[in-house]
C-alpha positions, 0 to 999 in steps of 0.5 A: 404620083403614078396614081395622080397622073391615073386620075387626070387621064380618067378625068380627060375620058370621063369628059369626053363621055367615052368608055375604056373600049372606045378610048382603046380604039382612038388609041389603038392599044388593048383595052387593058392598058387602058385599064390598067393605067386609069387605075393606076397599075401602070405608069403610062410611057410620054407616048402613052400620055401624047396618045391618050390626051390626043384621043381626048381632044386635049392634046396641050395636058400632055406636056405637064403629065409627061413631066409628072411621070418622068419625075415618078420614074426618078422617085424610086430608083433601086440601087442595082440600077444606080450602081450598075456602072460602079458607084463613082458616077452616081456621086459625080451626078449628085454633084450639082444638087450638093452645089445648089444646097444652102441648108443640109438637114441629114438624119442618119441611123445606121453610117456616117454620111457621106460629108462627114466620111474620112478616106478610109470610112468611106472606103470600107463602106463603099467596099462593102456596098459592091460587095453586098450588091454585087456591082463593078468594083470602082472604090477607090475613084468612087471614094474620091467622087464622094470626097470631092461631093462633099468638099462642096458642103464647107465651101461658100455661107452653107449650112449643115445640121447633122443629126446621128444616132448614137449606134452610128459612132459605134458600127464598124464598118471599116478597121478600128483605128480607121474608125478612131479616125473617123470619130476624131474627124467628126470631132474636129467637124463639129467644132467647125461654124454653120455646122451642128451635130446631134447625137440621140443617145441610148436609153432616152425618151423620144419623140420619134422612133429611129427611122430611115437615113434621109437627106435634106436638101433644102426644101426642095428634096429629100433623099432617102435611102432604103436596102434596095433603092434610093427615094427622092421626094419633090412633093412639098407635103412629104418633104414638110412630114420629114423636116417635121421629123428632123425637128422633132429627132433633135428635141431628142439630141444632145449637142455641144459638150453633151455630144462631144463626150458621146463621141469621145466614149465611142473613142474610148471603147476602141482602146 
């Protein structure tokens, strides 16, 4: 994105016929700004773009770069910087976004997703999360945020398709008998209509290899989430690569009693 704004701005003073230094006087600001945002080093400010586009003589582009960079400037967003305030409200803005999905396609390699968390998962890993990352501890208001999100998944003609590596039913991130709890959970998930729910099991011949946890939402986003940060992905051509991969990781699932009995293994082995 940042390098594709780079690119028109470039293309603006290579129309105009005018050289780095003369762009820079038009614009009053160092030469190496100019450089460094026609490369690409530099995600220019709303300002940054009025003022170049206005040295241009195009002053009307302005409007829909400045929209490209405030949509690069959400794309990465690290989690020190979402979770500053706690983590609560970061479940309380994602809310509109759950309301407007009809289809959930979410791959995960590492936790239950959120919409499948009982209390008592989403509380050890949402302790875990503040603890590791160093973040205002709001857990308990924070979970219920969480459950009150995903509540929305199950109401109205939504659909929700799951797709979970088998290690996910076996990570303990919170005490056994929450974790049996929440594997019975998933169970009783599973049963539910408009849902599915894939496990890839262990030892079997893939198509795609374990990549990182994302969300689909429809197909107008993807989130996913990395160590440090969350990426949320608008470009359609990136968002039609992780639906592929999504397709691709459930000729590799088992489904119905299949991954029923997966499930009920990982039970068993907390007994």
């Amino acid at each position: 994105m940042r390098h594709s704004i780079a690119a028109a701005l470039a293309d603006m003073r290579n129309q105009q016929g005018l050289s780095n230094v003369e762009l820079s006087l038009r614009c009053g600001w160092s030469t190496s700004k100019t450089s460094r945002i026609a490369r690409g080093l530099q995600l220019p400010s709303a300002r940054d773009i009025q003022v170049w586009c206005d040295a241009c003589r195009q002053p009307r582009r302005a409007g829909d770069l400045i929209a490209k960079a405030l949509s690069a400037e959400t794309m990465y967003v690290e989690w020190q910087r979402l979770h500053h305030h706690g983590l609560r409200h970061v479940h309380e803005r994602t809310t509109p976004l759950y309301e407007r999905t009809r289809t959930f396609r979410v791959y995960s390699s590492s936790v239950f997703p959120g919409m499948l968390q009982t209390e008592e998962y989403a509380t050890g890993l949402l302790q875990m999360i503040t603890a590791f990352q160093h973040t205002p501890d709001d857990v308990p208001e924070a979970v219920q945020a969480r459950l009150a999100r995903s509540g929305v998944v199950y109401r109205g003609r939504r659909n929700l398709a799951v797709l979970l590596e088998e290690t996910v039913l076996h990570h303990l991130v919170c005490p056994p008998d929450a974790m049996a709890q929440q594997l019975h959970r998933l169970l009783a998930v599973m049963r539910r209509q408009r849902v599915s729910v894939g496990v890839l099991p262990f030892g079997i011949r893939r198509t795609v290899w374990p990549v990182e946890s994302f969300y689909a939402f429809d197909h107008s986003q993807i989130a996913v989430e990395n160590l440090t940060a969350e990426v949320n992905i608008t470009t359609p051509g990136e968002i039609a690569i992780y639906l592929d991969a999504f397709a691709r990781l459930a000729t590799s699932a088992l489904f119905g009693a299949a991954a029923t009995e997966r499930v009920r293994r990982a039970i068993r082995a907390l007994e």
